[in-house]
C-alpha positions in Angstrom: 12.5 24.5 -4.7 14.0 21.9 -7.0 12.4 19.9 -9.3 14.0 16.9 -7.3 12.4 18.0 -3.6 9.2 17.7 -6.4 9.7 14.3 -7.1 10.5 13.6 -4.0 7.2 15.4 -2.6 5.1 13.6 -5.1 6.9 9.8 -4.3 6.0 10.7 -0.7 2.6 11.3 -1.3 1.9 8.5 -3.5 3.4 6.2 -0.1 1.1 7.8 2.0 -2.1 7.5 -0.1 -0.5 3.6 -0.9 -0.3 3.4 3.0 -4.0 4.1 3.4 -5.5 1.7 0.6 -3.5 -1.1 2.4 -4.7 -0.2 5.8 -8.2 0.1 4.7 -7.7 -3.1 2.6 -6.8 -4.8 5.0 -9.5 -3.5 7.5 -12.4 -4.8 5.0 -11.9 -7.6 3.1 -11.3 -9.7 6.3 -14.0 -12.5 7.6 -14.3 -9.8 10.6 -14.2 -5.9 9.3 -12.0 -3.5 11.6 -8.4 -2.6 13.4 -8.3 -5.0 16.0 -6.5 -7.9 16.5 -9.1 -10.2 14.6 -9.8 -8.1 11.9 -6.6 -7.4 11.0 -5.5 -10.9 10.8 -8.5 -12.3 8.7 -7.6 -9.3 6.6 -4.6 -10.4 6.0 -5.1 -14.0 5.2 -7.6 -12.5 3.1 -5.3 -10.6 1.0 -2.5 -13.7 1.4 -4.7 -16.2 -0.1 -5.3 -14.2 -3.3 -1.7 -14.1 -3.5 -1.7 -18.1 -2.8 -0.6 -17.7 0.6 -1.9 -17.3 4.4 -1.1 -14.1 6.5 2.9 -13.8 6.3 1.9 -13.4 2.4 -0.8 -10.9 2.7 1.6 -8.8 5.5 4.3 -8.8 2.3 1.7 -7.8 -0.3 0.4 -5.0 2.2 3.4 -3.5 3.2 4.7 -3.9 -0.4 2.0 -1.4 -2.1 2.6 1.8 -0.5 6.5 1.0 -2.0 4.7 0.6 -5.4 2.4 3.2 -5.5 5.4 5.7 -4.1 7.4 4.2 -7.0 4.7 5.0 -9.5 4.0 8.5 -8.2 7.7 9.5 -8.9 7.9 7.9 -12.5 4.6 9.7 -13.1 5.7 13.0 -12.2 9.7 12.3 -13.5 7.8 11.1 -17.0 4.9 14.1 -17.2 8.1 16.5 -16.4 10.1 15.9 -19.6 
């Protein structure tokens, strides 16, 4: 195996585990906890007015994290490499 399917392994896993914190963000810092429809959207008006917006922000920050933390798991490994 390469050592770029390694980086590539370890930017996919730091998406995934990105993927989860914003789901379970999103699922408890709402007015109403959960996955359904309610929850979900005071979730993300939660997360959108931290950001100084409503729910279109907090949908951008939440699906913008897993890109970040998939970012950072590849520098981390491409930096601990050399």
């Amino acid at each position: 195996m390469s050592d770029e399917d390694n980086g590539i392994k370890a930017a996919g896993l730091g998406a995934a585990t990105g993927a989860a914190g914003s789901v379970a963000t999103v699922s408890s810092v709402g007015a109403v906890t959960g996955l359904g429809a309610t929850g979900i959207t005071s979730g993300l008006s939660t997360i959108g007015a931290v950001a100084g917006g409503g729910m279109a922000t907090g949908l951008v920050v939440a699906a913008a994290a897993p890109l970040a933390v998939g970012a950072l798991g590849y520098g981390l490994y491409k930096w601990l490499k050399d």
